[in-house]
C-alpha positions in Angstrom: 37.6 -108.5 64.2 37.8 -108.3 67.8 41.0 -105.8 67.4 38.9 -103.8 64.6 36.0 -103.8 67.1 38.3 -102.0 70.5 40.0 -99.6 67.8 36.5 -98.3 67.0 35.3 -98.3 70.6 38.5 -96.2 71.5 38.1 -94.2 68.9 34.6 -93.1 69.5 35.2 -92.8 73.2 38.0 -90.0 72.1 35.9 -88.2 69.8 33.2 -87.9 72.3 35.3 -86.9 75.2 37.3 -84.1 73.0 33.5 -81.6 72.6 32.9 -82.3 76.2 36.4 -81.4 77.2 35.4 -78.4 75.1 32.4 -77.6 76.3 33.7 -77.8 80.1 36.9 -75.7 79.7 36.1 -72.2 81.5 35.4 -69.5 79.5 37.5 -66.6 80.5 35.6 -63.6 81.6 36.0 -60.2 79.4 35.6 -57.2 80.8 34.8 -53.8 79.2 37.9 -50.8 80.1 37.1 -47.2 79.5 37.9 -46.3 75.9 36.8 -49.2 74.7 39.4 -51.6 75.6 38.8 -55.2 76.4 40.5 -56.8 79.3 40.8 -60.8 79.4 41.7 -61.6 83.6 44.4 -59.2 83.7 45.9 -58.4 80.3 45.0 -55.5 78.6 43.8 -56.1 74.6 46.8 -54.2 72.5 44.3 -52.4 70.4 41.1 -50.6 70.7 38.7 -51.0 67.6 41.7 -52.4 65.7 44.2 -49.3 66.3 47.1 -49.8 68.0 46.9 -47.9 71.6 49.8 -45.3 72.0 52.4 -46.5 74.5 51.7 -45.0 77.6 48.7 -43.8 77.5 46.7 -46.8 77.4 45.1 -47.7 81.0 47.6 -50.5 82.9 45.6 -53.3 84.6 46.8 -54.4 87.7 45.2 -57.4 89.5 42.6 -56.3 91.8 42.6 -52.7 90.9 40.2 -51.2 88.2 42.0 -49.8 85.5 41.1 -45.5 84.6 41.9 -43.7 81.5 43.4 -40.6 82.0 40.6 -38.1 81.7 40.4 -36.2 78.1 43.8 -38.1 77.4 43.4 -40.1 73.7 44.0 -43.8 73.7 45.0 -43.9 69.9 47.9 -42.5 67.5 45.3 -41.5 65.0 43.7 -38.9 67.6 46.6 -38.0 69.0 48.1 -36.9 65.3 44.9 -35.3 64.3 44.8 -33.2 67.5 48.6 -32.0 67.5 47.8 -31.8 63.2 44.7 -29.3 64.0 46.2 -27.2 67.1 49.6 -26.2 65.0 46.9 -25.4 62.1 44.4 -23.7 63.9 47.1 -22.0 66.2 48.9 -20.6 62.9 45.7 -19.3 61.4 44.7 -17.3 64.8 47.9 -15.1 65.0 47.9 -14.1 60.7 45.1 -11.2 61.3 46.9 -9.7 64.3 49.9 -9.7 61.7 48.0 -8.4 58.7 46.8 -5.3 61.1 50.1 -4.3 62.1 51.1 -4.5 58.5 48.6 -2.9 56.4 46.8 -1.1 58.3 49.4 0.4 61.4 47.5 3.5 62.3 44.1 2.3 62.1 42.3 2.1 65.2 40.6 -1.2 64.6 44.8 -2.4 64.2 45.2 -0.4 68.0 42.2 -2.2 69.7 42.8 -5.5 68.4 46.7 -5.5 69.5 45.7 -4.4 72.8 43.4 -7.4 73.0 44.7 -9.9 75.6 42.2 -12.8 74.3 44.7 -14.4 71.6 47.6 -15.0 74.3 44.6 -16.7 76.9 43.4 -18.6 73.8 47.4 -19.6 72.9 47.8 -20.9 76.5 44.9 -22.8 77.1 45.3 -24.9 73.9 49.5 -24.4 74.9 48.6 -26.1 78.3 46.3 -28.8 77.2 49.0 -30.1 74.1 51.3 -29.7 76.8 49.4 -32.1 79.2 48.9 -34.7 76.3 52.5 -34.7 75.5 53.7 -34.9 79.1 55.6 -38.3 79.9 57.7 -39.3 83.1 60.7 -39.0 80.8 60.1 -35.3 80.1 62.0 -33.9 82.9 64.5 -36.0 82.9 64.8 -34.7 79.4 64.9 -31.2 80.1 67.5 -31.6 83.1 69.7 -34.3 81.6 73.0 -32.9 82.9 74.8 -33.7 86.4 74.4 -29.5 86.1 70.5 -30.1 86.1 70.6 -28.4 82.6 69.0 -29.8 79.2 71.3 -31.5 76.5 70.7 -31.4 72.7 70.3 -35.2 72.3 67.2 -35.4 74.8 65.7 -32.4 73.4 65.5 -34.1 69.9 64.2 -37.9 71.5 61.5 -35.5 73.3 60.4 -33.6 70.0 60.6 -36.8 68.1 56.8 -36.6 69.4 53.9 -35.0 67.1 52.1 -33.8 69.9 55.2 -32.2 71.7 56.5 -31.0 68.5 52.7 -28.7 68.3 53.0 -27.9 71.9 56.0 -26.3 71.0 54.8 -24.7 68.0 51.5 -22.8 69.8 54.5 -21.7 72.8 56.7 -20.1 69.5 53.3 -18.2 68.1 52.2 -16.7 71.5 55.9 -15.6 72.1 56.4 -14.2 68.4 53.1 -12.5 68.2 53.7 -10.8 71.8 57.5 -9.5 70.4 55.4 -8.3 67.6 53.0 -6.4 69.6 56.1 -4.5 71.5 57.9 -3.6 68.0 54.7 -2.3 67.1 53.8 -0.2 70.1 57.3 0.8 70.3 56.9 2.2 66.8 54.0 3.4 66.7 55.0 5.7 70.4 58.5 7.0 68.9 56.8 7.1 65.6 59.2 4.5 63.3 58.4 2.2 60.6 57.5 -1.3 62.2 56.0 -3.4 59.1 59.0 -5.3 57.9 60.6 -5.7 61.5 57.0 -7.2 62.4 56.9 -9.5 59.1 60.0 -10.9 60.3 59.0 -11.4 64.2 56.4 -14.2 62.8 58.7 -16.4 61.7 62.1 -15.1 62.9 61.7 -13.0 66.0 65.0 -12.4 67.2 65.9 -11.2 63.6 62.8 -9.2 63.6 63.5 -7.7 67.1 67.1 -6.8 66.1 65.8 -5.1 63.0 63.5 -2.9 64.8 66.7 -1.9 67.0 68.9 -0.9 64.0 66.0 1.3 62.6 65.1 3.2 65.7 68.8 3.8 65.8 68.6 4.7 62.3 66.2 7.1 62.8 67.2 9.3 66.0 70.4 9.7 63.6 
């Protein structure tokens, strides 16, 4: 009875002390990050809102130093895709009247004024600029000048395009290029007086074929 009596006694005493331990532990202190991440003493939570945070761009935490997110930067993959998703959308959709102008409608002055409008290359290179900014990474000039010749190779050109965002970026820089060529095949034609339409059609999506075209038919007109 006496044994009985100290293995309840123990017991008890152990079941009382374990809440108290509990209750006594330090809580650790939780702080709020910009973009709604959560910081627990110096680790950064790995997700905001239940999203995983795209490597890189979430803030870093350093002890001692309060951690910034990059201003107008997204913290998530989902914004990041539906931004690159909406600029090659939006960017596409901008250039196809400039195009249906010059085809249809050559001699018309509304086609004239419009293609002598500068305000579709600005608008190409602010949105160019900004996917550019979003998609820019420590490893992109390394990238770009790979080489001991401080010139790009093929295989660190596809690792940098393997990005959504960079892959857009490039696509806004291939419409304000295209739809500039276009513009000079179509004032080039319309000053020496030679059909332009189908070399334009093919300077949307294939420029230097388009470009070339226009060539062969100027030279197949003078003769």
């Amino acid at each position: 009875m006496a044994a009985s009596a100290l293995a309840l006694s123990s017991a008890a005493r152990v079941g009382l002390a374990a809440p108290l331990a509990l209750r006594q532990r330090p809580v650790p202190r939780v702080a709020a990050l910009p973009g709604g991440q959560l910081r627990t003493g110096s680790s950064v939570a790995a997700s905001t809102w239940g999203r995983p945070l795209r490597p890189g761009l979430a803030a870093v935490s350093r002890p001692g130093v309060r951690g910034r997110a990059p201003l107008f930067r997204p913290c998530a993959w989902m914004a990041t895709s539906q931004i690159a998703s909406s600029a090659f959308t939006w960017g596409t959709i901008a250039v196809l009247p400039f195009y249906t102008l010059m085809i249809v409608a050559p001699n018309a002055d509304v086609t004239k004024r419009a293609v002598d409008s500068t305000i579709p290359y600005v608008a190409l290179g602010v949105l160019y600029a900004y996917l550019l900014y979003l998609s820019w990474t420590p490893d992109t000039l390394r990238a770009m000048f790979a080489s001991k010749y401080w010139l790009p190779e093929l295989p660190a050109i596809v690792r940098m395009f393997a990005s959504e965002m960079t892959v857009a970026s490039a696509w806004i820089h291939l419409l304000a290029v295209d739809l500039f060529a276009a513009r000079q095949v179509y004032h080039d034609g319309i000053k020496n007086n030679i059909e332009t339409r189908h070399s334009v059609s093919l300077c949307l999506l294939f420029c230097p074929i388009g470009i070339a075209t226009h060539a062969v038919t100027k030279l197949a007109e003078h003769h």
